[in-house]
Backbone bond lengths (Angstrom), bond angles and torsions (degrees), N, CA, C in turn:
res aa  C-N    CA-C-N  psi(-1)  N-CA   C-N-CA  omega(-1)  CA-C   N-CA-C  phi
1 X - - - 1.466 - - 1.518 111.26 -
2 X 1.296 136.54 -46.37 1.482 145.47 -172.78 1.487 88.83 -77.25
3 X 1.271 139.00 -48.92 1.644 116.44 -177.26 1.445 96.11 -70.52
4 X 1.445 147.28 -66.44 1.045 128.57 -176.61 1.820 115.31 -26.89
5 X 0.998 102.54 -63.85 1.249 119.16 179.88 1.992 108.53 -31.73
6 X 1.374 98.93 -81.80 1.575 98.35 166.39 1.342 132.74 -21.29
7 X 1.820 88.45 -55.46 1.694 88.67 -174.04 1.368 125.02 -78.02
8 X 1.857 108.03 -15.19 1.280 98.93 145.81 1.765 149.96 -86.40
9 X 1.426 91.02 3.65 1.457 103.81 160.57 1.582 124.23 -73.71
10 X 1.267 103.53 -38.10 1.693 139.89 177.72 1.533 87.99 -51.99
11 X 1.322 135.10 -73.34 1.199 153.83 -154.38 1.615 103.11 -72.28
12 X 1.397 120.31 -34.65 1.363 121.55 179.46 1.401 108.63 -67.83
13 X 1.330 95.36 -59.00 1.873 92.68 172.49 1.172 131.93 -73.39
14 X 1.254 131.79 -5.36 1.005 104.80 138.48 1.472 157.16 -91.88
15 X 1.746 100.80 -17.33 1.498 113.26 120.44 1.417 129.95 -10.47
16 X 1.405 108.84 -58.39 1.744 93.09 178.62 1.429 113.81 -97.94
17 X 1.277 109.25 -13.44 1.836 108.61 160.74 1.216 95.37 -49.69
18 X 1.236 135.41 -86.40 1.577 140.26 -143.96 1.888 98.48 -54.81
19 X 1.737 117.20 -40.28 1.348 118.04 169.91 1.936 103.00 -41.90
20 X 1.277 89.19 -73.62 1.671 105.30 -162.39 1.756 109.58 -35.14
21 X 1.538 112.36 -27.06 1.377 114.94 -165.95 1.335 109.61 -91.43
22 X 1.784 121.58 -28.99 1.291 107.84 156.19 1.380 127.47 -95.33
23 X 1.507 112.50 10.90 1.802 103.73 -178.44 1.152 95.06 73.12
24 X 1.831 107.59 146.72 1.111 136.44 157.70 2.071 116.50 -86.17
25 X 1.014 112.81 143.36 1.290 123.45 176.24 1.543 107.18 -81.48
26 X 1.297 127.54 143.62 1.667 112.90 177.44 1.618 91.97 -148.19
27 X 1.649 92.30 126.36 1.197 101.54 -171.19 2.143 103.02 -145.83
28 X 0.961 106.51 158.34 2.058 97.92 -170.43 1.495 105.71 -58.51
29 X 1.643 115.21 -27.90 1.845 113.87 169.65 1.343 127.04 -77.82
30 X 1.808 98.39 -27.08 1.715 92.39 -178.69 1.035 129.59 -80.40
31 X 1.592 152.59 33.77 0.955 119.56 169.65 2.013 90.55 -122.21
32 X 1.681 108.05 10.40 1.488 94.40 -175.15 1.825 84.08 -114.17
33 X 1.324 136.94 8.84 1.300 148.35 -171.59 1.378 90.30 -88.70
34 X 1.737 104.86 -56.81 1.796 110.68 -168.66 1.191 126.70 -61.68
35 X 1.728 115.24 5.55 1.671 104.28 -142.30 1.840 85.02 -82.05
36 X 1.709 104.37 157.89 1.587 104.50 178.25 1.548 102.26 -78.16
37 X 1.418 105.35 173.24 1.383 96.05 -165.35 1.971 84.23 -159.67
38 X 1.300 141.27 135.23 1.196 149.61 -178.85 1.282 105.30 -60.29
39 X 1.629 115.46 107.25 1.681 116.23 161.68 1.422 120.47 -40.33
40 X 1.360 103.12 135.82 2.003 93.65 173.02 1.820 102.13 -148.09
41 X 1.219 91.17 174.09 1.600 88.04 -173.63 1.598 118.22 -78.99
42 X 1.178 108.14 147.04 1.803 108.13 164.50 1.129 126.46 -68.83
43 X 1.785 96.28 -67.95 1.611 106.01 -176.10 1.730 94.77 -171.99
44 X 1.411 135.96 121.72 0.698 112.78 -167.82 1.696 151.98 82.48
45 X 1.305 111.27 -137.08 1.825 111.62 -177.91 1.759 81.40 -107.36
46 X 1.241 122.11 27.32 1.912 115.88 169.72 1.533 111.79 -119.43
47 X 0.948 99.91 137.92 1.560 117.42 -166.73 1.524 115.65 -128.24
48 X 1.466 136.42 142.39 1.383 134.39 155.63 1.523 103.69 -93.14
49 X 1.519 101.37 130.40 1.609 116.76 168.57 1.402 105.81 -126.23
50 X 1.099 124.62 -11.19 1.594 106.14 177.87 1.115 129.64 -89.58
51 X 1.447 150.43 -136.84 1.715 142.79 -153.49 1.650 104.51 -124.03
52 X 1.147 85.61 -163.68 1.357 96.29 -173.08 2.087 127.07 -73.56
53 X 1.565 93.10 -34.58 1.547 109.05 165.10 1.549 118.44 -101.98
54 X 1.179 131.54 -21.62 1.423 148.27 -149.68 1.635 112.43 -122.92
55 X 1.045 142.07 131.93 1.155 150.91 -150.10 1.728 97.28 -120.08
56 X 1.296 94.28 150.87 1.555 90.57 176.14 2.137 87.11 175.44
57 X 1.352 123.25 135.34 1.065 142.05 -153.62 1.108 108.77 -142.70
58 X 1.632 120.93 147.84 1.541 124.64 -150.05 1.960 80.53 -148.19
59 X 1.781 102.91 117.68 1.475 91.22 160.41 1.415 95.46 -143.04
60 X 1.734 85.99 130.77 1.531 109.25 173.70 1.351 163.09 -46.88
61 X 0.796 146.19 31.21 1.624 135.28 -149.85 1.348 115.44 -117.47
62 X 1.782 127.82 166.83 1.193 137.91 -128.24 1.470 106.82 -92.68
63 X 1.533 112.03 -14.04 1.117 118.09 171.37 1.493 123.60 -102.55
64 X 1.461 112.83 12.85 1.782 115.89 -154.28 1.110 103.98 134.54
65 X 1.603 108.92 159.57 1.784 127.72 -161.20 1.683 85.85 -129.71
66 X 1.056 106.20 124.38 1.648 116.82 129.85 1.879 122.33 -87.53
67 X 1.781 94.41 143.78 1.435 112.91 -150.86 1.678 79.43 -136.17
68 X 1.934 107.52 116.10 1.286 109.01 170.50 1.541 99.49 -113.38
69 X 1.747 104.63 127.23 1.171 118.65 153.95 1.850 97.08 78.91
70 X 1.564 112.31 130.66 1.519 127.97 174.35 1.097 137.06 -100.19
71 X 2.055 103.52 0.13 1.522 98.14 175.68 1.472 114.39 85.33
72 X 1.568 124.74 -153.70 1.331 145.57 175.98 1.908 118.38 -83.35
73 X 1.119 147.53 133.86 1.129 133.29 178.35 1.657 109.07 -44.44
74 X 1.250 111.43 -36.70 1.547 121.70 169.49 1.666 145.45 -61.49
75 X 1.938 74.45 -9.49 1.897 83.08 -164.55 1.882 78.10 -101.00
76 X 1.513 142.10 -5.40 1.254 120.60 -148.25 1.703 100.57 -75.53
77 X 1.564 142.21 -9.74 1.190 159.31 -163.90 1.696 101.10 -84.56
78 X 1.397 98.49 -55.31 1.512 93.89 170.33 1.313 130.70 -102.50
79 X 1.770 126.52 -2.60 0.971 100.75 132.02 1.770 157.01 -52.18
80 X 1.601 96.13 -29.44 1.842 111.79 173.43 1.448 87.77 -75.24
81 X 0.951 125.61 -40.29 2.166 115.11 -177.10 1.229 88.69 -53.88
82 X 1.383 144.33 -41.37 1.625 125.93 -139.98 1.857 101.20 -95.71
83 X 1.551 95.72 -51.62 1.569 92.10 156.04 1.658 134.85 -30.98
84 X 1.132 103.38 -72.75 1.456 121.62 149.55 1.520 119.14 -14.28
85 X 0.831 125.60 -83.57 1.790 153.00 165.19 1.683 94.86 -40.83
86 X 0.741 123.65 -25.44 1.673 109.26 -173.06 1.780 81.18 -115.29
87 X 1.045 141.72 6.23 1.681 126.97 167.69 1.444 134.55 100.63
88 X 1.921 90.03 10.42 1.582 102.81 -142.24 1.802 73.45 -124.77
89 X 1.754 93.45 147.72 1.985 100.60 169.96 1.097 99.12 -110.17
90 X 1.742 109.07 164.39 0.938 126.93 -175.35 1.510 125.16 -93.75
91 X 1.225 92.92 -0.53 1.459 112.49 170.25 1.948 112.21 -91.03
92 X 1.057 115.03 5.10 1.020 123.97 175.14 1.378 115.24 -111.50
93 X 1.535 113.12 -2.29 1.581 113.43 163.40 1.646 123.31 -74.10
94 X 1.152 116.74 98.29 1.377 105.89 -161.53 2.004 104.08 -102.73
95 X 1.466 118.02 6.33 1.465 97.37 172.17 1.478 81.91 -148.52
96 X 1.389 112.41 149.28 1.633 138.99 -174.34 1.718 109.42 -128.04
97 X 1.741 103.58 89.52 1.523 91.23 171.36 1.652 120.55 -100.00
98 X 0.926 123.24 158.06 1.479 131.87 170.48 2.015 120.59 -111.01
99 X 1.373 87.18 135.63 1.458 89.77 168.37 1.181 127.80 -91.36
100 X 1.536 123.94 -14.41 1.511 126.65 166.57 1.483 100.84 -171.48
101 X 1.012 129.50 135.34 1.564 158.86 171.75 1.477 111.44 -40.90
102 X 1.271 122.00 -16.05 1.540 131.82 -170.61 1.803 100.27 -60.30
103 X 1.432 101.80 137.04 1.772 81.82 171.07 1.219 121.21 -73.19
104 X 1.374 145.01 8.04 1.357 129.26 147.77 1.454 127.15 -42.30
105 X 1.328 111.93 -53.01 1.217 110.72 179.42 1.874 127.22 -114.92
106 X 1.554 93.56 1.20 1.593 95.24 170.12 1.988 107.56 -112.82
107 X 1.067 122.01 7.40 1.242 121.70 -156.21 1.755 93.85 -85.13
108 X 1.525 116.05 -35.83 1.859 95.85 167.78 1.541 121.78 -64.46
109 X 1.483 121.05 -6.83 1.227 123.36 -142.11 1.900 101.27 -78.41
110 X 1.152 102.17 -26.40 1.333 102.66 -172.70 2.065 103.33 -77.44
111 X 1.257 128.56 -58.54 1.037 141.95 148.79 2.030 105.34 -9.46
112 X 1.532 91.17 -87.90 1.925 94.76 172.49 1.166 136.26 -31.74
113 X 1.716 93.36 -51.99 1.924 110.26 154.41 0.978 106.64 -48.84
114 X 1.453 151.36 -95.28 1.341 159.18 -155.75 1.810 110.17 -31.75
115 X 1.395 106.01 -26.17 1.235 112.05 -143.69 1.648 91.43 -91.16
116 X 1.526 100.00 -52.45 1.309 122.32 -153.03 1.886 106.36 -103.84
117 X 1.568 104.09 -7.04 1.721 110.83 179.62 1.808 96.49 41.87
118 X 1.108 119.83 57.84 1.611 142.23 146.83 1.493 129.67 -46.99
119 X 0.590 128.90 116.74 1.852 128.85 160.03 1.947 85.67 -63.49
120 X 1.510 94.21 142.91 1.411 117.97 -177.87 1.508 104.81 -130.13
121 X 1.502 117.39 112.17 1.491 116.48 -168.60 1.543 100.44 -124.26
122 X 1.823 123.62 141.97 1.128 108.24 142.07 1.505 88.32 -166.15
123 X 1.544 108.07 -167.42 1.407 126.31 -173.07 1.742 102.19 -46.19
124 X 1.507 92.81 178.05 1.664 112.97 -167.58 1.885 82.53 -75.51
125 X 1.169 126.60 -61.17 1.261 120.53 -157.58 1.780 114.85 -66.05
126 X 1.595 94.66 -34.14 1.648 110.51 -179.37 1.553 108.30 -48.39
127 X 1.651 94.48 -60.15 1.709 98.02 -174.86 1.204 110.56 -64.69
128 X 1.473 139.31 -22.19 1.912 111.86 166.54 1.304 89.24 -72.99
129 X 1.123 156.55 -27.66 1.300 120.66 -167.89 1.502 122.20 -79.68
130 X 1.393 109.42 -29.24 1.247 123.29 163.87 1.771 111.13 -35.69
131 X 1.292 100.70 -91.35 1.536 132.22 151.04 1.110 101.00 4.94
132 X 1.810 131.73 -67.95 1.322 124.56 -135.00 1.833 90.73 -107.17
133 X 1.435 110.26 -46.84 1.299 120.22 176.06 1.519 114.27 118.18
134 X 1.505 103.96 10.35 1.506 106.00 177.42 1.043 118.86 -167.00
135 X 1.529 149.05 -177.35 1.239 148.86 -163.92 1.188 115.92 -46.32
136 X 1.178 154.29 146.64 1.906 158.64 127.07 1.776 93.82 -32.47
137 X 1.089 85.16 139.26 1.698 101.23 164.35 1.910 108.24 -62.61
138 X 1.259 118.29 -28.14 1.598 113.90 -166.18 1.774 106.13 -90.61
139 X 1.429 102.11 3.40 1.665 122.22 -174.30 1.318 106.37 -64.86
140 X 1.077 124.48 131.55 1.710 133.24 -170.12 1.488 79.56 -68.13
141 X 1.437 129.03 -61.93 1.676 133.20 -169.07 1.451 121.77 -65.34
142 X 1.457 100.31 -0.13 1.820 101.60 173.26 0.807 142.94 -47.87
143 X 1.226 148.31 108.63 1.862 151.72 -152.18 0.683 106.58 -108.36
144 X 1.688 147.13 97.88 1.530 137.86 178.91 1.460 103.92 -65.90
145 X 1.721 125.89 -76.76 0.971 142.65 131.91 1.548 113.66 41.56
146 X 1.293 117.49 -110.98 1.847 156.79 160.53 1.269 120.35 -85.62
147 X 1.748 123.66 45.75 1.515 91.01 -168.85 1.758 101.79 -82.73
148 X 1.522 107.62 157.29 1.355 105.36 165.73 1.663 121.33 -49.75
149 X 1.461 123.31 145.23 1.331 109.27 176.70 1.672 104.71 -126.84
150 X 1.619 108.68 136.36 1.597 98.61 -174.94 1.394 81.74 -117.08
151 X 1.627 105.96 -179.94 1.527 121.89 159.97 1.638 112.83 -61.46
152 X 1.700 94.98 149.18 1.081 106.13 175.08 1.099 119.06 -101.60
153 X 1.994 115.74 153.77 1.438 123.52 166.92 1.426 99.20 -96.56
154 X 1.172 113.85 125.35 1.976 136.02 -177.27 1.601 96.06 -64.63
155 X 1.517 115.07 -51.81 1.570 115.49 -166.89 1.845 119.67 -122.34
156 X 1.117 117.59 97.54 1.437 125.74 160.96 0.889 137.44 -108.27
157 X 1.563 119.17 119.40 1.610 132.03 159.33 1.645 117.83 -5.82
158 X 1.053 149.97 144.53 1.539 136.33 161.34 1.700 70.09 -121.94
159 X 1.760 98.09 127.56 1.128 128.92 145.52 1.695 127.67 -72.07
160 X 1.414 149.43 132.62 1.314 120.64 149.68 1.109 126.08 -83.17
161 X 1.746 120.88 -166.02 1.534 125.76 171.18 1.738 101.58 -52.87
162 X 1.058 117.36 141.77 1.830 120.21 149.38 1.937 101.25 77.74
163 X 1.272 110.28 -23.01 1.598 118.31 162.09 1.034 97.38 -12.26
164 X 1.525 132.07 146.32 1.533 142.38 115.58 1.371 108.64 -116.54
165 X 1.174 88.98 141.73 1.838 107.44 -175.48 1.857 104.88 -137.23
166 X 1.215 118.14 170.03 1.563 115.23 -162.95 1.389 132.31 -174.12
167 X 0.936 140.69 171.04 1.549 140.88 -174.21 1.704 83.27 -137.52
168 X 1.497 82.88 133.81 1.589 106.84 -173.42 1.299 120.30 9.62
169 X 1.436 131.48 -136.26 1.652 105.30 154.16 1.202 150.26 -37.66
170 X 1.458 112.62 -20.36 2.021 97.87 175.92 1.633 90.54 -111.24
171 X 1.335 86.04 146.58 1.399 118.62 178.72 1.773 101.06 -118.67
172 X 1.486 100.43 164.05 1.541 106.04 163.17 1.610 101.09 -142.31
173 X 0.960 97.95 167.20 1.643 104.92 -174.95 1.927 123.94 -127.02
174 X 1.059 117.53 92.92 1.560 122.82 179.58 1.286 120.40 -48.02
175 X 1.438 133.24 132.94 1.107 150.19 179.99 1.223 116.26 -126.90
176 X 1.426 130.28 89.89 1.709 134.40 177.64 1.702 112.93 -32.40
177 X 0.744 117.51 92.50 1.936 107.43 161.94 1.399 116.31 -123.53
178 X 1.388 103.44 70.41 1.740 113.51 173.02 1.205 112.28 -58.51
179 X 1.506 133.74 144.32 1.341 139.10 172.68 1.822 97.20 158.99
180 X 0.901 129.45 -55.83 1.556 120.24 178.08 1.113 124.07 -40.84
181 X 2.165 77.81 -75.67 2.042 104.94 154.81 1.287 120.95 -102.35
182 X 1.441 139.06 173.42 1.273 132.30 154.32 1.945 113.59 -43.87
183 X 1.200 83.77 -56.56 1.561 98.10 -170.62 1.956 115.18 -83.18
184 X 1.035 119.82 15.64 1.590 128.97 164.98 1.060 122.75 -42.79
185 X 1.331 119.68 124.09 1.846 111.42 -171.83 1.648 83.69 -151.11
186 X 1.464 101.49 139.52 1.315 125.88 152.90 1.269 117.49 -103.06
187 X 1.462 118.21 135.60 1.759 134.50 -151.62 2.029 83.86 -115.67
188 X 1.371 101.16 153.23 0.968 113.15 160.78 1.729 128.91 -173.51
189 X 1.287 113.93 152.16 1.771 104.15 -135.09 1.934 93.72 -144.80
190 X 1.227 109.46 179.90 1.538 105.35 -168.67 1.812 80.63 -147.75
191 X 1.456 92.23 112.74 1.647 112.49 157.37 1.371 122.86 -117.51
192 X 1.284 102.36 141.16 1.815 124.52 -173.00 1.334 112.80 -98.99
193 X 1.460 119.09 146.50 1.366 134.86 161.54 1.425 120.32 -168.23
194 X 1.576 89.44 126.56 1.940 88.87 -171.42 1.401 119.65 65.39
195 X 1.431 108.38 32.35 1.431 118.51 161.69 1.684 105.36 80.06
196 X 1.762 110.72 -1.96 1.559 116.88 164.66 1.713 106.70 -100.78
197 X 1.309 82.03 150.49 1.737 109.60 -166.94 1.733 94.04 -113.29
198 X 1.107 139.68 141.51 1.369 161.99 164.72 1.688 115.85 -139.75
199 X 1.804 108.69 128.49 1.127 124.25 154.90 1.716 135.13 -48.26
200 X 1.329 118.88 67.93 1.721 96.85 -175.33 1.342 126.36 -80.00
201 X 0.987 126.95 137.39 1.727 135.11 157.47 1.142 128.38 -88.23
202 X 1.597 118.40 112.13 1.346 116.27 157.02 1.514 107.15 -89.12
203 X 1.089 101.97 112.53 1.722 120.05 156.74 1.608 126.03 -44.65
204 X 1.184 132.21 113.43 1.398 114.94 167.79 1.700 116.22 -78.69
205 X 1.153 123.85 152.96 1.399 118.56 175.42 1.921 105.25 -33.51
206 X 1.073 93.64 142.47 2.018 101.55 175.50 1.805 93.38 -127.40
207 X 1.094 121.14 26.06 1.945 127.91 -174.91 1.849 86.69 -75.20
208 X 1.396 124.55 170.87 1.287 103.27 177.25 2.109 63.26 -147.93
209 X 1.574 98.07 104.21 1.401 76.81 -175.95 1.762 84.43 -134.67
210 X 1.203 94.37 -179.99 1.835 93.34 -161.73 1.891 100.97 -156.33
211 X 1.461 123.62 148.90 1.054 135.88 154.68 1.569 124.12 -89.79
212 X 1.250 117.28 158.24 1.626 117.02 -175.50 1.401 111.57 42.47
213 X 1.336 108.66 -124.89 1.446 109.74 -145.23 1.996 93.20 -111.80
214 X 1.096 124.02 0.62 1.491 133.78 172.87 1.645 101.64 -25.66
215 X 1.291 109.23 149.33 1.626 112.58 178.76 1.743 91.99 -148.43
216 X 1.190 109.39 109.95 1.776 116.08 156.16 1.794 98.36 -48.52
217 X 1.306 120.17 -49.23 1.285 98.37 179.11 1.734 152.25 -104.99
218 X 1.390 80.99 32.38 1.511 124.56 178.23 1.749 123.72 115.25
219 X 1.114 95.55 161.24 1.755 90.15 171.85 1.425 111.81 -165.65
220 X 1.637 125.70 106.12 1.721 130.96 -163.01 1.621 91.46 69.05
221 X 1.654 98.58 -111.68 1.116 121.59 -142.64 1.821 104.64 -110.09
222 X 1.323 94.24 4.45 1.415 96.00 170.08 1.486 117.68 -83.15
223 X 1.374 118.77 149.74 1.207 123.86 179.90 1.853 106.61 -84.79
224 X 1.634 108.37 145.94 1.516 125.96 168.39 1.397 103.90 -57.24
225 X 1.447 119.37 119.35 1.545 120.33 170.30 0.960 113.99 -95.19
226 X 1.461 124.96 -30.62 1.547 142.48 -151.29 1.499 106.81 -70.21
227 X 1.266 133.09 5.75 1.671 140.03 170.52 1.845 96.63 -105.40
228 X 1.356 119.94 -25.83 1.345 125.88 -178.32 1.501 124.45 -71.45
229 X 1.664 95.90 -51.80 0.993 120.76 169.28 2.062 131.26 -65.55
230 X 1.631 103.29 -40.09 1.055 132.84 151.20 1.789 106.90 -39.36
231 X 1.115 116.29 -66.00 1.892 132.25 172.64 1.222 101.97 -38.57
232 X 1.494 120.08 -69.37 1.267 135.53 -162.94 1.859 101.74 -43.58
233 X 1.372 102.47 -64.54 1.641 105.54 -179.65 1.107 131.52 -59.24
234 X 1.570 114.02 -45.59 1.381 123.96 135.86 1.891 128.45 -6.62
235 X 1.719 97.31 -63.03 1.008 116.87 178.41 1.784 121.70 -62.54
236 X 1.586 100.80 -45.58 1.462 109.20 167.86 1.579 113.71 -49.25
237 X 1.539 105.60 -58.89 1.592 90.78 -167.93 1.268 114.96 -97.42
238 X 1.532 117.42 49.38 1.321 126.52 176.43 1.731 93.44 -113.12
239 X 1.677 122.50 -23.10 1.551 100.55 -172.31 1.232 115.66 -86.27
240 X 1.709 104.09 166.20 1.610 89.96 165.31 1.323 119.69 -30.80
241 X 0.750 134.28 -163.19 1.651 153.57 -146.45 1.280 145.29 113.14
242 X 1.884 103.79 74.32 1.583 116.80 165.27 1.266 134.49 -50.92
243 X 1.859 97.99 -49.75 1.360 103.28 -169.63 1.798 94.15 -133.60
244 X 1.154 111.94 148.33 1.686 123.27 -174.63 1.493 105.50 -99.99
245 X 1.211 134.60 111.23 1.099 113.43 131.68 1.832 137.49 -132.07
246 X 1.302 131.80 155.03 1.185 107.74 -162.18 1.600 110.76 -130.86
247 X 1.305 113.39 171.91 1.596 108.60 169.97 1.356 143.06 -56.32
248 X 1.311 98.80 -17.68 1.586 100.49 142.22 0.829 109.11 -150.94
249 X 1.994 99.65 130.12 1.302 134.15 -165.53 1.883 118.10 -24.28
250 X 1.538 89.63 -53.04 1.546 105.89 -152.36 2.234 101.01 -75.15
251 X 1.386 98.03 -5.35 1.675 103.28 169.63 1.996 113.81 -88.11
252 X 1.527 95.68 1.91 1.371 83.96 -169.81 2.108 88.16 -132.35
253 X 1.039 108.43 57.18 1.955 101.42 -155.77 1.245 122.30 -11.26
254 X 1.660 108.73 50.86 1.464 103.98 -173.64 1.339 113.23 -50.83
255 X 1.605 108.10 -49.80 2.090 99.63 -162.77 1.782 104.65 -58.63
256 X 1.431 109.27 -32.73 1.374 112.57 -179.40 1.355 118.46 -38.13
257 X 1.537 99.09 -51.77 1.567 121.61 -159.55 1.417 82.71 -63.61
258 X 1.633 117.66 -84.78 1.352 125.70 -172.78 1.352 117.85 -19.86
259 X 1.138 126.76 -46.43 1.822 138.14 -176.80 1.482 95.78 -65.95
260 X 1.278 129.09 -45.70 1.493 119.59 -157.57 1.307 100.20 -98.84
261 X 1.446 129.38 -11.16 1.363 112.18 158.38 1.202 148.41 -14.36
262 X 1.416 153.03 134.19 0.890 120.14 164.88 2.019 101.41 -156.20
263 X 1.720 131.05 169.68 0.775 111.21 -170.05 1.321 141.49 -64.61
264 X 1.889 105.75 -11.83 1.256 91.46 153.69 1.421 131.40 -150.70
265 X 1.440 89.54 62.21 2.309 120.88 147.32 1.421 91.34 -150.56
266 X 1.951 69.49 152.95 1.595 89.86 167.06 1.585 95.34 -119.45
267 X 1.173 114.83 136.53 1.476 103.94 -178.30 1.721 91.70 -105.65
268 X 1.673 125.30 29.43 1.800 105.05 159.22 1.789 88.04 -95.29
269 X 1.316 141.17 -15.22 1.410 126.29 170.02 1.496 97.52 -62.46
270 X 1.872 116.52 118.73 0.739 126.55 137.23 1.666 131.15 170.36
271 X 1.347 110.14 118.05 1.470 141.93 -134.39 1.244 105.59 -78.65
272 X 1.529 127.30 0.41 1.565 145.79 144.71 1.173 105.24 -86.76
273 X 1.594 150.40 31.03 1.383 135.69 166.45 1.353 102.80 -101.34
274 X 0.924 124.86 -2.25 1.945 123.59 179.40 0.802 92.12 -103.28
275 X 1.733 158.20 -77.34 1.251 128.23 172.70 1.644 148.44 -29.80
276 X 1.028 92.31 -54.96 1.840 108.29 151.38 1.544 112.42 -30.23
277 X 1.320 98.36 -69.84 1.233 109.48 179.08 1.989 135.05 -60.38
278 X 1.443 97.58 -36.17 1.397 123.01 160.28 2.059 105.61 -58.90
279 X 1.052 113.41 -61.21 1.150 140.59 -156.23 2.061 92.50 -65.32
280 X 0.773 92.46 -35.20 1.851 93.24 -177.34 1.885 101.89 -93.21
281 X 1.246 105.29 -31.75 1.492 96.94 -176.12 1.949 100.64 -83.40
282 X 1.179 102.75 -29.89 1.439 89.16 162.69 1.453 135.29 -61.84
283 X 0.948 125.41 -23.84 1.690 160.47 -167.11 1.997 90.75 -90.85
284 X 0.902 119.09 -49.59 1.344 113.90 -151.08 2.259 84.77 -99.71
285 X 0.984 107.52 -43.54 2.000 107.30 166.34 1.480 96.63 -41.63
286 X 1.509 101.43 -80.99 1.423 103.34 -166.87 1.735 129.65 -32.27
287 X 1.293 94.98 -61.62 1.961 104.44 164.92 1.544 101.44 -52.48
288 X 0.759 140.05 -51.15 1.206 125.55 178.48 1.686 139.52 -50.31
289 X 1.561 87.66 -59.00 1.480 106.46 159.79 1.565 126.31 -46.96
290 X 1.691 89.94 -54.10 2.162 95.10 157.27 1.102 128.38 -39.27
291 X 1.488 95.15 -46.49 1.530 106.54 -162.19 1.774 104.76 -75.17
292 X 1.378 124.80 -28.35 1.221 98.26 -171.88 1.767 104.07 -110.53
293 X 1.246 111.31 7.79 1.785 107.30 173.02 1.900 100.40 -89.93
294 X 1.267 101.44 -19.39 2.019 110.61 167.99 1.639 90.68 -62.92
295 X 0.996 134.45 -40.22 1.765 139.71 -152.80 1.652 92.23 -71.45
296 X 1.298 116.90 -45.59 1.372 122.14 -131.11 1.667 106.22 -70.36
């Protein structure tokens, strides 16, 4: 018990070395976004490893793990704990995709990389953001001003539209849905169990939310996104879609689902959760779009 003990002290610190070297982000959601929360299974070779607000996904296979999306620079300690805890190393993650560059959900990514020496893949727009460590200038959330700054990844994959890329047998497959960020991509992958095969979706944020004076439906010399963005959602609840899950947790009721589990339903099987889900981000575009051509 006392060597156990050590080696998980051993393991904490250096855990928070690797924290300390990229900084924590501090923002009024993150520290109730960060809380750890017990990995459990989806369905299959799919797994939840990330926190309590922040999404982050572990899929399995015999040759290498793909790891979607890193969360907070802060959560990257307990995501590799969560890996861990389900039996799996982190050195066996060999591809790291992202759904948008924002530090919510790419800010462990540099940390994970380090950890796990990863291939780091995402869209044309994702990877400068990666790269640079903070928003694109064409980012509804762009901060000229203050922008937040995380660590950078030096080398990323550029994914295209409809791409699949992979570690030995599992692959996942990118789907462009710009409108949050420029660079937004929803990933989506086919996991087995018990000789059943299911479609999953990770969702990219569909929020159409904006800083300063930003307009989805133009502003001067900015171009109208809001027919782009409109596509994008469109686009979500047009794919397969068995199982939902999204970048943050609480848009796709993952913990719900997980709690009501049981051995025999899964209530994340189910092939109306991309609509649902489409169907509210449309609802929430639309008010928006009203709301700022009422402005004009």
């Amino acid at each position: 018990m006392k060597q156990t003990t050590r080696l998980l002290f051993a393991l904490a610190l250096l855990s928070g070395a690797v924290q300390a070297k990229d900084g924590a982000v501090n923002c009024d959601n993150c520290k109730a976004w960060n809380k750890p929360v017990k990995p459990f299974n989806v369905f299959g070779n799919t797994w939840y490893v990330g926190v309590d607000g922040l999404s982050s996904v572990l899929i399995t296979g015999p040759r290498g793990h793909i790891l979607v999306d890193g969360a907070l620079p802060q959560s990257a300690p307990l995501i590799e704990a969560n890996i861990k805890a389900l039996g799996f190393r982190i050195e066996d993650v060999k591809l790291i995709v992202n759904s948008h560059a924002h530090w919510d959900h790419a800010g462990g990514i540099p940390a994970l990389q380090r950890a796990s020496g990863a291939v780091v893949a995402g869209s044309e727009s994702t990877a400068l953001g990666l790269k640079t460590g903070t928003n694109v200038k064409e980012d509804p959330q762009y901060e000229a001003r203050s922008p937040v700054q995380i660590a950078t990844v030096k080398k990323v994959q550029v994914v295209r539209d409809g791409e699949t890329i992979g570690v030995g047998p599992i692959a996942i497959t990118a789907h462009l849905t710009p409108g949050h960020t420029p660079g937004s991509t929803t990933w989506s992958w086919s996991s087995c169990e018990d000789q059943r095969c299911v479609q999953v979706v990770y969702a990219d944020s569909l929020n159409p939310v904006a800083l300063g004076n930003f307009k989805y439906t133009g502003r001067g010399n900015a171009p109208d996104i809001s027919g782009a963005f409109a596509a994008s959602i469109a686009r979500v609840d047009a794919l397969k879609c068995d199982i939902l899950l999204s970048a943050h947790p609480s848009f796709a009721d993952t913990f719900a689902k997980a709690a009501a589990r049981t051995p025999a339903r899964n209530p994340f099987i189910d092939a109306n959760s991309c609509h649902v889900f489409a169907a509210d981000a449309a609802r929430r575009l639309a008010d928006r779009v009203a709301r700022e051509r009422s402005e004009h």
